[in-house]
C-alpha positions, 0 to 999 in steps of 0.5 A, a space after each residue: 500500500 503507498 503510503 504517500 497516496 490517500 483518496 477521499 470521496 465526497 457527495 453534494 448536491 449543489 447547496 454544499 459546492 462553495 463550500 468544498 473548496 474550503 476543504 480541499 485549501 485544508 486538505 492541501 494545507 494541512 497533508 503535506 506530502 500527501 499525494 490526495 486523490 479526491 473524488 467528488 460524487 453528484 448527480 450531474 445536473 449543476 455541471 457549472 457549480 462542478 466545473 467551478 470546483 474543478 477549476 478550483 482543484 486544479 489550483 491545489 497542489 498535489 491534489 487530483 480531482 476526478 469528477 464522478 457522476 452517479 446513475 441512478 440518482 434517482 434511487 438513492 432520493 427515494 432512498 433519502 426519503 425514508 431517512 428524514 431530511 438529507 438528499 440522496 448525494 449523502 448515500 452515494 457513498 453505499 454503492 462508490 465502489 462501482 465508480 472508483 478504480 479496481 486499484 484503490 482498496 481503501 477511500 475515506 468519506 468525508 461529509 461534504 461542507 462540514 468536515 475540515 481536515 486539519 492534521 495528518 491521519 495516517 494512524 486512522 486511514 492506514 488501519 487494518 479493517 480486520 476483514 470489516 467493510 467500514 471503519 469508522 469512529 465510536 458513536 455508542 456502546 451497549 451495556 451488557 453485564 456492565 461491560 461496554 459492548 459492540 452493537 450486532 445485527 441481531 440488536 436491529 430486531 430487538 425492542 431496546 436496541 433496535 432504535 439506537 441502531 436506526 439512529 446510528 452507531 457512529 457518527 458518519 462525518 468521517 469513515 473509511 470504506 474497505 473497497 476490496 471488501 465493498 467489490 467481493 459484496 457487489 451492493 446496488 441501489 436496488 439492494 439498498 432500497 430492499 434493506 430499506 423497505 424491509 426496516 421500514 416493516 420492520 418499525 412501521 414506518 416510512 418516513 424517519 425510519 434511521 436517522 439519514 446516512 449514518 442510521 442506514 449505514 448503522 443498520 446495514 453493516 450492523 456487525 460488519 464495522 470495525 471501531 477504531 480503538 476498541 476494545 482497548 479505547 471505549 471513550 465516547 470523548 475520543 474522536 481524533 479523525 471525526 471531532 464532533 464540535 458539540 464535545 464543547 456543549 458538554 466538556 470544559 477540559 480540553 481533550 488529551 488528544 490532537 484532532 486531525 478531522 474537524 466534524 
């Protein structure tokens, strides 16, 4: 694996372009050295607001950008709509794999807009997967014979797990999806839309079923996430690669840690 290279992926609608440019001046500030593959999913119906941004990328040094236009846009809208308010460019990332290149094992999803690269996170982003299909950040644990326990698929069916799951077991602004894994699952849309229906069965409802992107990825990889750091780090505080900036509404110490990704 080259070291010295990183890809990382992106999804908006046209809302959020402006603001992409700010986190690709981070990215190209703040990852010295890096060579940075930076993927950017859309519909393809804003191509000047796209052009613009790719005018911008060319400007940054050591950062290539690849424009990617999803099919079937459409579906990942209905996708959205079971999910509360995000649009569909936040589930691009579900069926990524079959737009990047079979060389790449391993992209970083970055929410676009709201996240900030500010540090090097070769610790994160290098981590070995143990065979999962994401790894992300700890969002929550579950208390089984006073231990801090992962979250499993069977937790979907059960009355007292179930929804903390739909909410989502970690926070989606920052994880790393294990492409090689991702080609060997072969997902589409139209399995998606299933899982979809069926957790809408399964609760009752249509509308504010999981909680947008993070809730559906909670529930479909359901035992299939490996945690960064656990079971050694069970901190909920600790979140160096997706800092989440509502830590100050409830801590006044500082963290004992650097961010590397502001959330």
């Amino acid at each position: 694996m080259n070291s010295e290279q990183i890809n990382i992926m992106t999804s908006s609608d046209e809302r959020l372009m402006p603001q992409i440019e700010v986190q690709l001046e981070a990215m190209t500030c703040n990852l010295p050295g890096k060579e940075i593959q930076f993927f950017f999913f859309h519909d393809g119906r804003n191509c000047e607001s796209v052009a613009r941004l790719q005018r911008f990328a060319e400007r940054c040094p050591h950062l290539h950008f690849f424009d990617i236009v999803v099919e079937q846009s459409d579906q990942f809208d209905i996708l959205s709509s079971y999910g509360g308010s995000w649009g569909g460019a936040a589930y691009y990332s579900l069926c990524a794999y079959q737009y990047l290149p079979s060389s790449i094992e391993r992209i970083m999803y970055l929410d676009a807009g709201d996240t900030l690269v500010v540090d090097n996170f070769d610790e994160y982003y290098f981590a070995d997967f143990h065979g999962r299909s994401l790894l992300v950040t700890p969002g929550c644990f579950k208390l089984v014979d006073d231990n801090l326990r992962l979250y499993n698929k069977d937790d979907l069916f059960n009355p007292i797990h179930g929804a903390r799951v739909l909410r989502g077991l970690f926070n989606s602004g920052s994880y790393v999806i294990n492409l090689e894994k991702s080609r060997i699952v072969g997902l589409t849309i139209e399995d998606c839309l299933e899982f979809a229906k069926a957790l809408c069965s399964l609760t009752g409802k249509d509308r504010n079923v999981y909680w947008g992107d993070q809730g559906l990825l909670s529930a479909l990889y359901a035992g299939d996430i490996y945690f960064y750091g656990y079971p050694e780090i069970k901190n909920l505080w600790h979140m160096p690669y997706n800092f989440c900036l509502w830590y100050f509404d409830r801590m006044i110490q500082k963290m004992d840690y650097k961010p590397c990704i502001l959330h």
